[in-house]
C-alpha positions, 0 to 999 in steps of 0.5 A: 892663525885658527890652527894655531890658537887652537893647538895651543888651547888643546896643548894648555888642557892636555897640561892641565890635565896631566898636572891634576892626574899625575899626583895621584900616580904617587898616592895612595888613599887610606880606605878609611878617612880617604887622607892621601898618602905616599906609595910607600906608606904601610899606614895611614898618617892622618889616622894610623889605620895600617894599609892591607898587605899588597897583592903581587 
């Protein structure tokens, strides 16, 4: 029964945790007012500033 709960204790922070990091795989912040936006993004929505070119 110990195992148990603590499989599941483990496997509800690993959840949460995944849940907290993987937005951030999908934004980028603008350098300037640090608003998040999409990977795709060119410039900043919340301030315009436009993003430097990405490096290849």
């Amino acid at each position: 029964m110990d195992l148990t709960l603590y499989l599941v204790v483990m496997v509800g922070v690993m959840l949460v945790v995944v849940l907290i990091s993987v937005p951030s795989l999908f934004t980028k912040r603008c350098p300037q007012c640090g608003h998040k936006n999409p990977l795709e993004a060119s410039r900043c929505r919340s301030c315009e500033r436009d993003f430097p070119p990405e490096e290849s």
